[in-house]
C-alpha positions as CSV (number, residue, x, y, z in Angstrom):
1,X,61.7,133.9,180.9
2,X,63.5,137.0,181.1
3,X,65.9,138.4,177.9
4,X,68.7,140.8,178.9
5,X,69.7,142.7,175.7
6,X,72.5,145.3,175.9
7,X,74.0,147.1,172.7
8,X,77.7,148.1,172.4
9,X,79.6,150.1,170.1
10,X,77.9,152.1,167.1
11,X,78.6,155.5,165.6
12,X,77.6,157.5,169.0
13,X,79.1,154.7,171.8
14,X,78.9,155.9,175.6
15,X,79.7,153.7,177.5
16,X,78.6,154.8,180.7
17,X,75.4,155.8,179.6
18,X,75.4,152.1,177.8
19,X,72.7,149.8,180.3
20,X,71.3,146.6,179.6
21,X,67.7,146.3,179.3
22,X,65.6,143.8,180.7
23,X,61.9,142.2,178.8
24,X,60.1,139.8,180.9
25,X,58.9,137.6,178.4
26,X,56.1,137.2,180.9
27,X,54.6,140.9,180.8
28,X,54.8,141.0,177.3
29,X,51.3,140.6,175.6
30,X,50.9,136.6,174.7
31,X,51.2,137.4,171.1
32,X,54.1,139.0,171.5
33,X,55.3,136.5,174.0
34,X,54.6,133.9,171.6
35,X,56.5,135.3,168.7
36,X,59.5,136.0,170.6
37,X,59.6,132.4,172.1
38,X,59.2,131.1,168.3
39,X,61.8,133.8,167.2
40,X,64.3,131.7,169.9
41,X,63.4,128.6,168.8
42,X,64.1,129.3,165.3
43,X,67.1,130.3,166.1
44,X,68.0,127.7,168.0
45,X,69.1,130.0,170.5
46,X,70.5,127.8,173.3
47,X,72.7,125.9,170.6
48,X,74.4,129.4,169.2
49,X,78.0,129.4,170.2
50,X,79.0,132.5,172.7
51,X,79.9,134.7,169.5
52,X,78.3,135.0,166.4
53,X,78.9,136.9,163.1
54,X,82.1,139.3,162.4
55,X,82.7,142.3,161.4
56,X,84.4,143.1,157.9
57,X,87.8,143.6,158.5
58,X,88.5,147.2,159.1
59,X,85.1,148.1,159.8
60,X,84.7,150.6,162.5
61,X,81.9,152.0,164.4
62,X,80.0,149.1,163.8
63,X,77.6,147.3,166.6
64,X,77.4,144.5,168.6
65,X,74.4,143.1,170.8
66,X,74.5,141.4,173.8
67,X,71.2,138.5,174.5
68,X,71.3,137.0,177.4
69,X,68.2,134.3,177.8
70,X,67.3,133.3,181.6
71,X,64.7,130.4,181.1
72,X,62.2,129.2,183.7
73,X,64.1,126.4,184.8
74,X,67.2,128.9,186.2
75,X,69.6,128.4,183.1
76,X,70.9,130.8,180.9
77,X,72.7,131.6,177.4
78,X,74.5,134.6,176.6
79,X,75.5,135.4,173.0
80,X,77.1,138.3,171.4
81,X,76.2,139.0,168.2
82,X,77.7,141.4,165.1
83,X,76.0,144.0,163.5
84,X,76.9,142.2,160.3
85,X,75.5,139.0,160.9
86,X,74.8,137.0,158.4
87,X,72.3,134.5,159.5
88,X,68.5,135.8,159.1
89,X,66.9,133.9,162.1
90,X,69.2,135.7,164.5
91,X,68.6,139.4,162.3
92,X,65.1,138.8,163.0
93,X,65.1,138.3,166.6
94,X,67.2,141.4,166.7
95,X,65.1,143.2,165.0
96,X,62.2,142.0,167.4
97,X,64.6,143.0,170.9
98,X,65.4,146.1,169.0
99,X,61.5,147.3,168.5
100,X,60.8,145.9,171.7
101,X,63.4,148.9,173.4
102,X,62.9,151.7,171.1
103,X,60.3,153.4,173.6
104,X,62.9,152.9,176.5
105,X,66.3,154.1,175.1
């Protein structure tokens, strides 16, 4: 399984410099592996609708992510999520993509 996770707007937005990343579930450690694939099913990630979450109105500068999941079988989900979600499942596994890039952007 491979997660493509891209981030878009924020205080300091370039969006040339912006690239997705890419985490093979695969190379990850199996704990790690393990946790991310429960983080997905708990969020009953291939059910989310394309968009989830808004931001307050007005709000500027505020973030968006971008999760694409590839699974084994050659499918895939993308869903775009706000900085302001509200739904803790989803804050969680981007919490867990977020820690997983920090070394890399």
């Amino acid at each position: 399984m491979r997660i493509h996770f891209k981030i878009e707007g924020g205080l300091a937005f370039f969006p040339n410099l912006n690239k997705p990343v890419t985490i093979d579930v695969d190379e990850l450690p199996p704990e790690e592996a393990g946790e991310l694939e429960q983080l997905l099913d708990t969020t009953k990630f291939f059910d989310l609708p394309k968009s989830v979450g808004q931001p307050a109105p007005g709000a500027a500068d505020f973030r968006q992510y971008k999760v694409t999941v590839e699974n084994e079988e050659g499918s895939s989900h993308t869903v775009q999520f706000a900085d302001v979600s509200d739904n803790p499942e989803a804050r969680k596994l981007l919490d867990f993509l977020l820690a997983k890039i920090s070394p890399i952007i």
